[in-house]
C-alpha positions as CSV (number, residue, x, y, z in Angstrom):
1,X,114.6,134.1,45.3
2,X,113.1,137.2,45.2
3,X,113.5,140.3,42.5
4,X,112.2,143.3,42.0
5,X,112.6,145.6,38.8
6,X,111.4,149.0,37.4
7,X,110.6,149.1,34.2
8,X,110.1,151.9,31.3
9,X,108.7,152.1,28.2
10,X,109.4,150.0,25.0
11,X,107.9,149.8,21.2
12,X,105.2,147.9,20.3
13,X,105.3,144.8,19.1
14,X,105.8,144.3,15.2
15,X,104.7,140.8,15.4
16,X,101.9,141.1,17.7
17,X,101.3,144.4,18.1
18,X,100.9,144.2,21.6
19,X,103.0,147.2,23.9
20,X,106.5,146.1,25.6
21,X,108.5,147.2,28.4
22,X,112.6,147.1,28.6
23,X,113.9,147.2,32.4
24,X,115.4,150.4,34.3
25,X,116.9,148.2,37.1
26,X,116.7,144.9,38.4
27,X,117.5,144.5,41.9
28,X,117.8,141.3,44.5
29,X,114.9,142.1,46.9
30,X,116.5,143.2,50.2
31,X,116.2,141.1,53.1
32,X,115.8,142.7,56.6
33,X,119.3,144.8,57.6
34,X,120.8,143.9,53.9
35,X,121.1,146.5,50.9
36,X,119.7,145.4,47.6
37,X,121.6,143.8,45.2
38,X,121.9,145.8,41.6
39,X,121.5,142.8,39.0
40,X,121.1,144.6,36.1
41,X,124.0,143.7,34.3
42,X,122.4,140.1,34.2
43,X,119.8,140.7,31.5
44,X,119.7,142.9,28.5
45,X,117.8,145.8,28.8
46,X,117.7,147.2,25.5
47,X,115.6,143.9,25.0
48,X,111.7,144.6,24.7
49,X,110.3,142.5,27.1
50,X,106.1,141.5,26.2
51,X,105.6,140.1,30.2
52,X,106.8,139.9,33.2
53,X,106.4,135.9,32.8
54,X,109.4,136.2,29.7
55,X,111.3,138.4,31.7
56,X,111.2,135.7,34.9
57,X,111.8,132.9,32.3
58,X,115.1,134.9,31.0
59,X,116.4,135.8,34.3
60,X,115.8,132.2,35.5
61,X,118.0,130.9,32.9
62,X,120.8,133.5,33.6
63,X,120.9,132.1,36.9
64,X,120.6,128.7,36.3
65,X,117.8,128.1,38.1
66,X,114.3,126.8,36.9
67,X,111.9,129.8,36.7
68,X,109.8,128.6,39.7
69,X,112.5,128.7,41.8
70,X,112.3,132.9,41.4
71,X,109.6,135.4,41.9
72,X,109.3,138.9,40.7
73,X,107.7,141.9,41.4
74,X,107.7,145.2,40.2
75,X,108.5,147.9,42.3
76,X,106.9,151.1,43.2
């Protein structure tokens, strides 16, 4: 399965220090003739997200699914 989400700013890190990002939108990635999906409500997006990698690992469980079985991308 495919996603795509836009992200915007978050705080940094107080453990690590590192920058985050909290997501605008999350959307199925639309398939030829189809409308995207708004997923959003799945995931919190007050959260402060430090990768795209915890973000696929969160959504994954959501769904159910193992967090291969999903790809992301972020969109333009």
């Amino acid at each position: 399965m495919l996603f795509e989400f836009t992200r915007r700013r978050g705080a940094r890190s107080p453990v690590t220090d590192a920058p985050t990002f909290r997501v605008r939108s999350l959307n199925e990635a639309a398939q030829p003739g189809h409308r995207k999906a708004d997923l959003s409500h799945l995931i919190d997006r007050s959260y402060d997200y430090h990768s795209q990698r915890e973000l696929r690992w969160h959504l994954a469980e959501r769904l159910g699914l193992a967090p291969a079985a999903l790809t992301l991308r972020e969109a333009a």
